[in-house]
N, C-alpha and C positions, 0 to 999 in steps of 0.2 A: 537514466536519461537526463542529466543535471548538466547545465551548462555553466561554465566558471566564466562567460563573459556572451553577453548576444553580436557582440562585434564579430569574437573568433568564430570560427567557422568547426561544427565540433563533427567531424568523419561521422561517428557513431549515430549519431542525431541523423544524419542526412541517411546514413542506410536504412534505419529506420522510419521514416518517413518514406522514403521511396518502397519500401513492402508495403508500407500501410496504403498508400495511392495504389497499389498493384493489386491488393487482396481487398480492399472495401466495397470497392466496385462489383465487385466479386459476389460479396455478402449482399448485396441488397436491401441498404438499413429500411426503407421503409416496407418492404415484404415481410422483414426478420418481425419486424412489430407485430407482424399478426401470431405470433408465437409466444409471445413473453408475456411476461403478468403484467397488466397494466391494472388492475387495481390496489387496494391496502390504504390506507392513510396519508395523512399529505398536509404541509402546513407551513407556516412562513417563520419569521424570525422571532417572533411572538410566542409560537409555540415548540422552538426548536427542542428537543427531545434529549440533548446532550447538553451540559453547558460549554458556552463558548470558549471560555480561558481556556477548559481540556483539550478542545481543538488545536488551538494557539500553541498550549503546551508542546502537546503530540505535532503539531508542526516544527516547532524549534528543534525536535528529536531529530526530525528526520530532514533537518536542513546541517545539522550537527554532523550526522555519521558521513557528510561529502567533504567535511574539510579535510586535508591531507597531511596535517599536520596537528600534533596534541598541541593546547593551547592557545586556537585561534580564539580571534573574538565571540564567532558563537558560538566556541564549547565555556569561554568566560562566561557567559549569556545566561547560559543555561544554569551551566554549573550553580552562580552565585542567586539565579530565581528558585529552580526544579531542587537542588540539591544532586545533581547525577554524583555519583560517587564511585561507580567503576566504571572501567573500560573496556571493551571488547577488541575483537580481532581484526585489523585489517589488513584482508590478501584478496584473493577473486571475487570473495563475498565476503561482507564484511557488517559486520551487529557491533552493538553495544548492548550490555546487560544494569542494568542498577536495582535493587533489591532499596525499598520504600516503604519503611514502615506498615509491614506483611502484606506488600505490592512488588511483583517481580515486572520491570519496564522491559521490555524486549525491542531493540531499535535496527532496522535492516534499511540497506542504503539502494539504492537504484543503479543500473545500466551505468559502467564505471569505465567497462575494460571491453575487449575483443570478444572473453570467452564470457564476459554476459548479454552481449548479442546474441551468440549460439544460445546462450537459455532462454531467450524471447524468442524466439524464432522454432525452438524446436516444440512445437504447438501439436504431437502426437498423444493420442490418448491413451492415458496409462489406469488401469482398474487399481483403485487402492480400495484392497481388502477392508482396512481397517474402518476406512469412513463408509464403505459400499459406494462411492462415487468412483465416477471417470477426471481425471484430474491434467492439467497440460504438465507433459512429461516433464519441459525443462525446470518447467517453477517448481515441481513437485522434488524433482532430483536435487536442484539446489535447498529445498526447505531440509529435506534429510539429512545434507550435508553440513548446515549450519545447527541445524539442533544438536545434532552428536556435537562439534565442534564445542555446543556452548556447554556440553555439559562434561567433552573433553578438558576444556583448558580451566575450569575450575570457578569459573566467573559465580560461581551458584551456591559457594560454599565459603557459611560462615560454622566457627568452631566445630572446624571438621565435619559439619553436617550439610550435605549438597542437595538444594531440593530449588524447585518452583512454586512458590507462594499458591497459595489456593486462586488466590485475586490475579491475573495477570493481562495488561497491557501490550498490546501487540500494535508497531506503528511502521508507516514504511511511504516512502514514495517510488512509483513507476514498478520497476522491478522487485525492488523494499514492501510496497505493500504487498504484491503478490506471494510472498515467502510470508508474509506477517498473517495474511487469510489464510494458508495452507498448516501451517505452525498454530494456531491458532485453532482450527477448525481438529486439531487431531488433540491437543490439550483439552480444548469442551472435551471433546469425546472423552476423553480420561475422568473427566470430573470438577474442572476448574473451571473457575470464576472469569470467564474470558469477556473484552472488550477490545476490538478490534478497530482501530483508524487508518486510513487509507489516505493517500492524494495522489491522484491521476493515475488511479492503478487500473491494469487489465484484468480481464477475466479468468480465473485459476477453473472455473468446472463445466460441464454440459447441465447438471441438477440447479436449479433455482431453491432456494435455504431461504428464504423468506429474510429472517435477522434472526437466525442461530446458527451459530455463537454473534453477541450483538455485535454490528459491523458499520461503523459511521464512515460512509464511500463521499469524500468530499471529491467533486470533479469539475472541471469545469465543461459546460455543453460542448464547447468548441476544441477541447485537448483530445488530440489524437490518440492518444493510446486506451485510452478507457473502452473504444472500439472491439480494441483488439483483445484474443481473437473473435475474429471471426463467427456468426451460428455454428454449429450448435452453442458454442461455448457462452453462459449469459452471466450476469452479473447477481448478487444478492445482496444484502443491506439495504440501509436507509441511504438514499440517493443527498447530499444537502450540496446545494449552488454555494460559491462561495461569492459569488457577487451579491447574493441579498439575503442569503442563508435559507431559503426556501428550501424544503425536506419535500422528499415521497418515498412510500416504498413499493413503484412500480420498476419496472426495468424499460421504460420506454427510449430510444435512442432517437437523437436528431438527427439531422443528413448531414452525411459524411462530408460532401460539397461546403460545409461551413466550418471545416478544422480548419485550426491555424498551431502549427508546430510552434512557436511562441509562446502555449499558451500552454506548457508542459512545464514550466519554470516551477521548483519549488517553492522560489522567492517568492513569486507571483503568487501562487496559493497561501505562502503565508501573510504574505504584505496586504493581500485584499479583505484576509480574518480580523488582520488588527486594526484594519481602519471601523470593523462594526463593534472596536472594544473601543473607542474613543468616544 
């Protein structure tokens, strides 16, 4: 859900915003409140729980995997701070991989193309065995797709040895984080070291996870999609604003009546992180 200009007029963006006006109303965010966890911890910039550069970092990730071309300025960006040293795939879904001094970075990209509307949209619940959760079929289908994928094309293997570091990174914005929670949440299960970053992502389950596997859900109150879907399905991690970096870990949601589809920019979420590194 990345837009390459707020002039151009981006089709994808506008269907998507027109389901969310149809289905929110629907949800009743302030009914849905009396259902989610509204307590846990909670704190301001002072005592943010992550440090911020990580943020930042994991933001330039997942502003990186939208360019459409290898060697734009912010895979220069990155490349020459992070050290990224490999590449991933890009076709309908599309990651980067970088392996990080015994850190595997895992980076997935957001709502790009046609057939990743149909995988936001296809919001039916699917039983996965393996986690004992109910999972949204689309994201969950695409996250299976991209894991075989990364560990088809080789991106994971150094001297003939192909693995996923103990320690792994998962980052993603809109549809990117969605696949990065579900990917993530089935690695914990295995035994690793997972940390999970998000920006303006939706909801992948009906179960509330507290912060396991740890999951830093940067959103802003007024970006539509973090709504979505819909109850049952709720959100879990540490909530932090990026307008003042204030953290909870409730699932409390604001009224839908205050989205503004503008406020879905990756840019935006990264441009507002690096003004509190100044």
């Amino acid at each position: 859900m990345q837009l390459l200009g707020r002039k151009k007029k981006n089709w994808k963006l506008i269907i998507t915003i027109s389901l969310i006006l149809i289905i929110l109303p629907l949800s009743g965010c302030s009914i849905t409140n009396w259902f989610l966890w509204n307590d846990g911890d909670s704190g301001s910039k002072d005592t943010l729980p992550v440090k911020l550069e990580t943020l930042i970092e994991m933001g330039e990730y997942s502003k990186l995997i939208y360019e459409k071309k290898d060697g734009g300025l912010a895979e220069k960006v990155v490349e020459e701070q992070y050290g990224v040293s490999q590449r991933g795939k890009k076709d309908v879904f599309s990651y980067y991989v970088n392996q990080d001094n015994g850190v595997t970075i895992l980076v997935f990209r957001g709502t790009d193309n046609a057939q990743n509307v149909l995988t936001d949209i296809d919001a039916r619940l699917f039983k996965d065995r393996e986690l004992d959760l109910r999972l949204h079929r689309g994201f969950r289908d695409a996250a299976e797709k991209l894991l075989d994928a990364i560990y088809d094309d080789g991106w994971l293997c150094k001297k003939n040895v192909c693995k996923i570091e103990h320690t792994v990174y998962l980052t993603g914005h809109s549809l990117g984080g969605a696949i990065a929670q579900i990917i993530g949440m089935w690695l914990h299960q295995k035994g690793h070291n997972v940390q999970i970053f998000t920006f303006g992502s939706p909801k992948v389950t009906t179960t509330f996870r507290f912060n396991e596997p740890r999951h830093w859900r940067v959103a802003f109150d007024s970006d539509p999609v973090p709504f979505l879907p819909p109850y049952p399905y709720v959100h879990s991690g540490i909530h932090i604003d990026p307008n003042n970096l204030d953290w909870n870990e409730n699932h409390k949601e604001e009224s839908f009546l205050k989205i503004d589809g503008l406020d879905h920019f990756i840019d935006d979420y990264l441009n507002r992180l690096k003004k509190h590194a100044l």
